[in-house]
C-alpha positions, 0 to 999 in steps of 0.5 A: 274059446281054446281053439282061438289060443291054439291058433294065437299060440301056432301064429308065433311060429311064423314068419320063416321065409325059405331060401326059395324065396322069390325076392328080396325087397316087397314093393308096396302095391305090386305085392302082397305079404301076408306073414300069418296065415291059418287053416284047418282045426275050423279055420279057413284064410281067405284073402282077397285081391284086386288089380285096379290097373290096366293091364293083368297082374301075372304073378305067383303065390308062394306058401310056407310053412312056420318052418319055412318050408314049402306048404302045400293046403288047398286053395280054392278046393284044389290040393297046391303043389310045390308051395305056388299058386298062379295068380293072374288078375285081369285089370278092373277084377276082384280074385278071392282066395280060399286056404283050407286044411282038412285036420288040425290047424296048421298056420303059413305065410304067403307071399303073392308077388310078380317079376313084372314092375310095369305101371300098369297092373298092381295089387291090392288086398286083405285076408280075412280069418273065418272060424267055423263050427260045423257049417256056420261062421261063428267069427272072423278077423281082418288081417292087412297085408304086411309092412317092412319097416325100420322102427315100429311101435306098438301100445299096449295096455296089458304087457302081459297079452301080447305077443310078437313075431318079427322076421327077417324077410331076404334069402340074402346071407349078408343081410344080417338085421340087427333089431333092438326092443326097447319096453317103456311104461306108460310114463315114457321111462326105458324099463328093458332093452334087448338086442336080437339078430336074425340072419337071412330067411330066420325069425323070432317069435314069443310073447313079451313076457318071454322076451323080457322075463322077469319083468311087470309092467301094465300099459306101455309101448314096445319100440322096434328097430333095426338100423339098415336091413328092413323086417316085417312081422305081427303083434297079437294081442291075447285076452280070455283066449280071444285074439286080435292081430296089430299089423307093424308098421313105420314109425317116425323118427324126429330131427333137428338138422342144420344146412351151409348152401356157400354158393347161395350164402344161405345157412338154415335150421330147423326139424325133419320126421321121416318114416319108411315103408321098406325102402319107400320113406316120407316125412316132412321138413320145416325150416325154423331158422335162416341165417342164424335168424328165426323165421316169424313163419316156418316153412313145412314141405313134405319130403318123399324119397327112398332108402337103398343100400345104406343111402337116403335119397329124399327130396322136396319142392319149395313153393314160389313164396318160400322166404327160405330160398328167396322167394323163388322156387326150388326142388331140393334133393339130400343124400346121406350115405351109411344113413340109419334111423337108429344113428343118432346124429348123420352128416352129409360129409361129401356135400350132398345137399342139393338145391336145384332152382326152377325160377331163374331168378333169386334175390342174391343174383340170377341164375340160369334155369336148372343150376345147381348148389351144393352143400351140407347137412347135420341131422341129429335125431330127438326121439 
């Protein structure tokens, strides 16, 4: 249908953020960023929201046109004003939200946040695109709110049908992100890499083919990454003018890592995935080897923490039946300044390796409850 291209095409041109903007870090379940939004032309968005805390969610929606200026559609068949909708949300309730244009299609973003940080009230929700002929519904396609992210990948099986829109979402002048694509085919070979910088509140947005001109390619995997300011965005996919929207999302990135704990005479190695949801980053840990010597069973923790200003900050808990750290338990703390998930290699030079030991007792001699040992961590990325 040529009114789907037309809505696939204007969806490029999003993902421009004003130096309005209300924020500068999204945080998961308390907002909701949607970097595509569409009305008019037979379109309608609508997202819904619910707060499934205790208390009432009070927060903004913010609506921008591709330009990053203020958009004012009608919500809810009242005309917005100054680019805001006030969104209150009583605990437990379900709130539906109704973008239309009367014309032709223009397409946004919105950005549903709050100044609150409280526990008790959060959000969560989707946006659902409904295409209309005359009074009845003929389509519609799910949309989930977007993710920042430092790496991202997306598969695909035409290059030719996909396009990419990605944004650098801070009013911060400094933050530059420094993003870099890198194509390969389906059989893993780098076929092109292009480096791309976005200043604050700016955005990049076309097809593929437009990004790496000149180049063929059938199935494969576009990889997306940035070393230090998070972006978010959207990958669509466009076959006989039918469109689909891939969300962008973390990543894992895979190392190898060494530690030296003196104080407990304990070297280790093994591997380490982590992957970030804008400052929130997971994984997991495995210890393969203890003092030079290989362990019959390693040792998997699951590692959770976050990524601020240039500095990882994860941490673990080792189980009592742990042969890693004497069979007693122990919470494990890493922090690595200047970290990025596009270094290659990362090193704790200020000895940031921290074991905290909960069981007073270790095998090389006892501890009283809480001390504390400090060491040194090499990590070297594999992917």
């Amino acid at each position: 249908m040529r009114i789907k291209l037309i809505l696939a095409l204007a969806l490029l041109g999003l993902l421009v953020i004003s130096t309005s903007m209300p924020g500068q870090t999204f945080w998961t379940h308390k907002d909701l960023v949607f970097g595509q939004v569409a009305a008019g032309g037979g379109y309608e968005t609508v997202i819904n929201a619910t707060n499934r805390g205790t208390l009432a969610y009070s927060g903004t929606m913010y609506l921008f046109t591709g330009e990053g200026q203020q958009w004012n559609p009608t919500v809810n068949g009242t005309p917005v004003s100054n680019g805001a909708v006030s969104v209150s949300i009583p605990p437990g309730v379900t709130r539906s939200f109704h973008i239309t244009v009367n014309g032709g299609v223009q397409a946004g973003m919105a950005l549903i946040m709050t100044p609150s940080a409280a526990n008790d009230n959060f959000l969560e929700g989707n946006l659902t695109y409904f295409v209309h002929s005359g009074s009845s519904v003929i389509d519609s396609i799910g949309v989930p709110p977007s993710n920042e992210f430092y790496l991202s990948t997306v598969a695909f099986e035409d290059f030719s049908t996909i396009a990419l829109a990605l944004n650098n979402g801070t009013a911060d002048p400094y933050r530059i992100a420094q993003i870099t694509l890198r194509l390969f085919n389906e059989n893993n070979l780098n076929v092109a890499t292009k480096g791309l910088i976005l200043g604050s509140v700016s955005r990049t947005a076309m097809f593929l083919s437009e990004y790496f001109p000149g180049t063929t390619l059938g199935r494969g995997r576009l990889e997306i990454s940035t070393p230090f300011n998070p972006i978010f965005g959207t990958a669509l996919t466009l076959v006989n003018n039918q469109f689909s929207s891939l969300p962008l999302a973390g990543s894992p990135r895979a190392y190898r890592f060494t530690t030296d704990t003196p104080a407990f005479g304990i070297t280790t190695e093994g591997d380490a995935s982590l992957w970030a949801d804008g400052v929130y980053v997971r994984g997991y840990v495995r210890f393969t080897s203890l003092n030079g010597s290989p362990l019959t069973s390693p040792e998997t923790y699951f590692l959770a923490g976050r990524l601020t200003e240039s500095t990882l900050r994860v941490s673990f808990f080792a189980d009592s039946n742990n042969v890693v750290f004497g069979g007693t338990s122990a919470n494990v703390y890493i922090r690595i300044v200047n970290f990025a998930f596009s270094a290659s290699s990362l090193n704790d030079v200020n000895d940031i390796f921290v074991v905290t030991w909960v069981d007073p007792t270790f095998s090389g001699g006892t501890y009283a409850y809480g001390t504390t040992r400090t060491g040194t961590m090499t990590m070297n990325r594999t992917n």
